[in-house]
C-alpha positions as CSV (number, residue, x, y, z in Angstrom):
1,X,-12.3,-10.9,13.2
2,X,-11.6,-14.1,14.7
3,X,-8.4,-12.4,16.5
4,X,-10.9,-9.6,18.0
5,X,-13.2,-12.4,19.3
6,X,-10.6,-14.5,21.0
7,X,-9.7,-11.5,23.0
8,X,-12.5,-11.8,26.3
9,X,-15.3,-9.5,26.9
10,X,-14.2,-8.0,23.2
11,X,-17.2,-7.4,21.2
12,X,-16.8,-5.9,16.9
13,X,-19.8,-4.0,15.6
14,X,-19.3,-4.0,12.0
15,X,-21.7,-1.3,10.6
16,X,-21.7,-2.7,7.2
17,X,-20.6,-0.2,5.5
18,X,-18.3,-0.1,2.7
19,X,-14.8,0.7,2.8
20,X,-13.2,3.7,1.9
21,X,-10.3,5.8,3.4
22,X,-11.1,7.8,6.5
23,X,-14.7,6.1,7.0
24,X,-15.0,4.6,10.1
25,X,-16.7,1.1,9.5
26,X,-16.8,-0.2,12.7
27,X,-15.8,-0.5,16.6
28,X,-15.3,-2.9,19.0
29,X,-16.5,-2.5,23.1
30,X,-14.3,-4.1,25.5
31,X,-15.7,-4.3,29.0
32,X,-14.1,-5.1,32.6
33,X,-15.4,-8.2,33.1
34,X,-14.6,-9.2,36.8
35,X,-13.1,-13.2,37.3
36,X,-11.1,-12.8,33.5
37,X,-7.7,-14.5,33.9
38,X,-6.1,-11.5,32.4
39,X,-6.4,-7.8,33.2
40,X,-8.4,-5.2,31.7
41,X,-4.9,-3.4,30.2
42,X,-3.6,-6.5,29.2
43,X,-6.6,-7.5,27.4
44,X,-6.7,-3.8,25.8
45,X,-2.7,-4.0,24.3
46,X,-3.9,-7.7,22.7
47,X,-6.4,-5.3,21.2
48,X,-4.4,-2.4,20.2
49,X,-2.1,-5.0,18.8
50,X,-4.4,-7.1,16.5
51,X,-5.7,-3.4,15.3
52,X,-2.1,-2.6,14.1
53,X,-2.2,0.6,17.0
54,X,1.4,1.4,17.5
55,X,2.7,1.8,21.4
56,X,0.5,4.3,23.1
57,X,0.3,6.6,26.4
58,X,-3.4,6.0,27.4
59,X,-5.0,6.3,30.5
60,X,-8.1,4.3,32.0
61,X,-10.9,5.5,33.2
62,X,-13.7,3.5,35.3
63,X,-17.1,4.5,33.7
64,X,-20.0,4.3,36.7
């Protein structure tokens, strides 16, 4: 949890649920927060990479 935190504008929502395989438990919401010293894709692969997500083809989208 600690890793997710120390990425900026990352915030976990743990739905306390208990663990089993295939349930989701929980999700994190990273927002574009403008002045961060690192980009909204860079911040996104620290992501992907403290989740375990191997290399992939995403695309962003701005949301309005």
């Amino acid at each position: 949890m600690a890793a997710i935190t120390g990425i900026a504008s990352a915030t976990p929502h743990v739905y306390g649920k208990s663990e089993r395989p295939g349930r989701k438990i929980g999700h994190v919401t990273l927002t574009d927060t403008p002045g961060q010293t690192e980009s909204f894709e860079q911040r996104l692969n620290r992501l992907l990479d403290v989740a375990g997500v191997p290399d992939v083809n995403y695309s962003l989208t701005a949301m309005p």
